[in-house]
N, C-alpha and C positions, 0 to 999 in steps of 0.2 A: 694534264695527261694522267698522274697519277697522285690520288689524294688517300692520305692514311689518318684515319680519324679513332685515336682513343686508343689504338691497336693492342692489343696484348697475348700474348702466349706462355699458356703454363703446361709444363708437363709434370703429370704424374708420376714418381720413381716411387721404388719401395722405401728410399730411406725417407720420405717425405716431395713434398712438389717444388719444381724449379721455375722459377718465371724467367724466361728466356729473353722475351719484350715484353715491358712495362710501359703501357701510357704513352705508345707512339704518336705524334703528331707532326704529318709530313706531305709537303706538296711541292712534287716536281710536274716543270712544264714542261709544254712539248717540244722536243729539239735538243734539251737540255743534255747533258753529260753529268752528272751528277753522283759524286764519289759519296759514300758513306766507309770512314774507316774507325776501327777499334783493334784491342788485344784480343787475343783468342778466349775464346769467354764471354765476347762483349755481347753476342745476339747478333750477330750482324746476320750471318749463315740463317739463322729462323727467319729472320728478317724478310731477308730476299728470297724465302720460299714460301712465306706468304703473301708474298707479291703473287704472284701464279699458283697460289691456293694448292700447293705441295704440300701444307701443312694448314691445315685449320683454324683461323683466331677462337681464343678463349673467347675474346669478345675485342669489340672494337668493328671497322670497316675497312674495305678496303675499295678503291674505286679506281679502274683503271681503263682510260678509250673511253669514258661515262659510262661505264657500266660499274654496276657494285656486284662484286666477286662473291661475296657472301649471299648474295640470293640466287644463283643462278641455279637452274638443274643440272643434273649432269651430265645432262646431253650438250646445253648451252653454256657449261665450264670448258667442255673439250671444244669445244669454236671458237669460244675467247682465250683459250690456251694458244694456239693455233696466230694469235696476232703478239702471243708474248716470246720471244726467242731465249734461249739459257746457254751459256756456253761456262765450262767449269776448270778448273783446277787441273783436273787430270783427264782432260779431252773428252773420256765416255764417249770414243768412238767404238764401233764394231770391225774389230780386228779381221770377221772374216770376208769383208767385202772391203771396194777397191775407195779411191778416193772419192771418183764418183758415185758410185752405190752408195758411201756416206749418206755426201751430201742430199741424190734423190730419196732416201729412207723416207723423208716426214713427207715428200710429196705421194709416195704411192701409199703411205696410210691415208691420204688426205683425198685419195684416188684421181689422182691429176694424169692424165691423159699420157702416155709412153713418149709421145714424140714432144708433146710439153715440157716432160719431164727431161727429157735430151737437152733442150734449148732452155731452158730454168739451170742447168745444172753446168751449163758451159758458162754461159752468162756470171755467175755465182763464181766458178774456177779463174773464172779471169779478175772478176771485183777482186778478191783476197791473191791476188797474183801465184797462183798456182798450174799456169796454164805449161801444159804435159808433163803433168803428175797425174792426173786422171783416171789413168790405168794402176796404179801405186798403191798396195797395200799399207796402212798404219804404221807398222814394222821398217817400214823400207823407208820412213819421214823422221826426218828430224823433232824437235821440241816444236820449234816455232812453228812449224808446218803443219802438225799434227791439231795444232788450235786453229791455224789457218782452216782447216778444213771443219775444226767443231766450228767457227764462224760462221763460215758459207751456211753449214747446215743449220745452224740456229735462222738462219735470213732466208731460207728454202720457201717458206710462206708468207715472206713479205711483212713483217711482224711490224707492230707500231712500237712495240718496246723491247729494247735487247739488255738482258740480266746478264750482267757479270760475277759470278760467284769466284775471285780470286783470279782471277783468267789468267794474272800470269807470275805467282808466285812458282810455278814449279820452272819458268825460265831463267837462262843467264840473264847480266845486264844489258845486254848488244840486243839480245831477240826481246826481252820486255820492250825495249824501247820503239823496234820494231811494229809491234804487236798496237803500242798502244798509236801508233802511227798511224794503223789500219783503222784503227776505231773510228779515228779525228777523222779519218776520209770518207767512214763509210758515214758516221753524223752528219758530215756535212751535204754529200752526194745523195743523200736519203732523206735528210731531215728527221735523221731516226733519233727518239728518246733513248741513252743510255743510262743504266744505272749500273753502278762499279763498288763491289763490295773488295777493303785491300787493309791491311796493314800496314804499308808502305804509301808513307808521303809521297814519295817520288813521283807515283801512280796519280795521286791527285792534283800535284803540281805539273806533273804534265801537260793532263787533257780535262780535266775537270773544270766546270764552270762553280759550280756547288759544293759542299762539302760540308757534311754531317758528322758527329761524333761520338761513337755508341759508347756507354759503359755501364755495365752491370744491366743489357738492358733495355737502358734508357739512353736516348741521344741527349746530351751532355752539353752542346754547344753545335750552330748549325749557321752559313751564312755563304758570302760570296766568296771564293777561297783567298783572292788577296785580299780581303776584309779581313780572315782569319789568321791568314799570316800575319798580316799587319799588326793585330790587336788581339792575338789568341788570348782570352780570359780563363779556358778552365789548365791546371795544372796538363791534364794528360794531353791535353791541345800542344800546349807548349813544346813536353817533350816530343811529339808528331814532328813539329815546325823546327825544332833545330836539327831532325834528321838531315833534312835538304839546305837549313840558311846559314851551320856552324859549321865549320872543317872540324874534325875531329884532335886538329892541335892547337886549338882555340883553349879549351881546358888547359892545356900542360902548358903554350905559350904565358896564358895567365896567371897560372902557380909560379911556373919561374920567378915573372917579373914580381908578384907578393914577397918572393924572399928577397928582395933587393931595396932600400931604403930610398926613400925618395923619389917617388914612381910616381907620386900626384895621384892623379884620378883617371882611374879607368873606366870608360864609357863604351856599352853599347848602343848604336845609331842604327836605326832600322829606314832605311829610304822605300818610297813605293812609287813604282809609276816615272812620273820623268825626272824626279828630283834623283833617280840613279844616275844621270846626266850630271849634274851641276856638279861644280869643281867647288865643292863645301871645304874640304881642309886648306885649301890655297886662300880661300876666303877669311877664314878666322884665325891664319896665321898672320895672314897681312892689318888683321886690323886688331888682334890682342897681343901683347907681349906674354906670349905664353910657350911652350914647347911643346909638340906636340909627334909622338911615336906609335904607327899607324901598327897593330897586332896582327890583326887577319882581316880580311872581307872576302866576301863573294856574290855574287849577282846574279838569283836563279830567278830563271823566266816560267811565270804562270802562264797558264790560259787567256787571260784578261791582262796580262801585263806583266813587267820585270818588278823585281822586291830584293833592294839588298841589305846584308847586313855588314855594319864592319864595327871591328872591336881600337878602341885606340886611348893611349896614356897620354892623358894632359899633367903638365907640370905645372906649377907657378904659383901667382898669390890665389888664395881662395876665394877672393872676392871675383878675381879677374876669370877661375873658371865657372863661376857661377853666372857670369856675364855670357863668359863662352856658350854654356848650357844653353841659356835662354834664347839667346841669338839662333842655336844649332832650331831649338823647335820653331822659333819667327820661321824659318825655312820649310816649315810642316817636315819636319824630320824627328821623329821620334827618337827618344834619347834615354836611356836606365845609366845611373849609375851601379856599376858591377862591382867597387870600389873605391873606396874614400867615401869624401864628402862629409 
């Protein structure tokens, strides 16, 4: 559905030029959900507006529907606009019309018939569950509701691909969660391509099949996202992944027990998939003579499946936990020593 070949953007400042993207290379398919996230800086924002040719590559391609963005005229840019949807950050609704005026906006540029336009826009009100707010000014909506309605209106011409530019950093955590609910219904109900530009793991580990990782740029690390949790290899990968798979007193529980002598070895176990199931510590107390003091865990559910992590101190002889260890991965269960060893 959409293929990024070579990509790149520089802009021109007076203090010298910034390359924004570097040397993207990037194929999402159709149906897909597909998160790209980074830190602010990372290019993700350029990124996803040269998806829909908002901004112009330096050089590179972009291909999206089979079409390549980069030749078209600019009559035949605003048609292939027209199938890509964009919904933002801060809504970019028009305040002075009502929710439905919103939402029909892109169909009377698009000059879609009055009474079309009535039945297109009810239709739409009901998908994103806003049915009698219709008559409702921007002002008069809540956070979540107000993106409800950039949704609808992104989807007003049936688009093959819907941009998320942040779509739900300016919410709480109750309406994010919300929000990306409606995504996963309307991908599914639609077989619509998403693309989800975020900061926040949480976002990816939701609803994401995919997941990219921009920095400086350049995507960094790119793959299935419990692959990536599993196995994140680049550093800023990693700290992405303990947003969502560490409790935040995982650190302090672990400093504690360092000041205490005799703590053995502390290990973190990364489970993926059904091995979150298996009764693993019952298993290797009953057949090591070793002690074992469980820290934290937690068990967050991807898109593709559950991935957990738990932190835990082994005491005993050193050979017996090195037995332990190896036993732990027989189990396809990934294992870091955090310390000792």
């Amino acid at each position: 559905m959409i293929k990024l070949s070579k990509l790149a953007k520089t802009f021109q400042l007076k203090d010298g030029n910034v390359t924004a993207v570097d040397n993207v290379n990037l194929t999402i398919e159709k149906g897909e959900i597909y998160g790209i996230i980074g830190y602010s800086g990372a290019g993700k924002s350029t990124l996803i507006r040269l998806l829909n040719m908002l901004e112009t590559p330096t050089s590179g391609e972009v291909t999206v529907a089979g079409k390549n963005m980069n030749n078209l005229s600019k009559k035949e840019l605003r048609y292939a606009r027209q199938e890509i949807g964009m919904i933002f950050q801060h809504f970019n609704l028009l305040w002075s019309r009502t929710v439905a005026e919103n939402i029909a906006f892109p169909l009377e540029v698009k000059g879609v018939a009055k009474a079309n336009r009535k039945k297109r826009v009810e239709e739409l009100i009901k998908l994103v569950g806003l049915e009698g707010r219709g008559g409702s000014y921007p002002s008069q909506l809540s956070g979540g509701q107000k993106q409800r309605v950039g949704i609808a209106r992104a989807l007003a011409n049936d688009p093959k691909v819907l941009l998320c530019d942040e779509a739900t950093s300016a919410l709480d955590p109750k309406t994010t969660d919300s929000i990306l609910d409606l995504l996963v219904d309307i991908n599914q109900k639609l077989d619509l391509t998403i693309v989800l530009i975020t900061h926040e793991m949480h976002v990816i580990r939701k609803i994401c099949h995919q997941v990219a990782v921009m920095d400086g740029g350049r995507i960094v690390e790119a793959g299935l996202v419990l692959d990536v949790f599993k196995q994140p290899k680049e550093n800023m990968t990693k700290e992405f992944v303990k947003q969502v798979t560490e409790p935040e007193e995982t650190e302090e529980a672990v400093r504690h027990l360092l000041a205490n002598e005799g703590i053995g070895q502390i290990l973190q176990l990364t489970f993926v998939g059904g091995e979150t199931n298996k009764p693993l510590m019952t298993d290797v107390v009953r057949k090591f003579d070793v002690s074992i003091s469980i820290l934290q865990g937690k068990i967050s559910q991807t898109r593709t499946g559950p991935y957990g992590s738990l932190f835990i101190s082994v005491t005993g002889d050193n050979h017996l936990i090195d037995d332990v260890i190896s036993f732990i991965r027989e189990q396809q269960v990934e294992v870091e020593v955090v310390h000792g060893g």
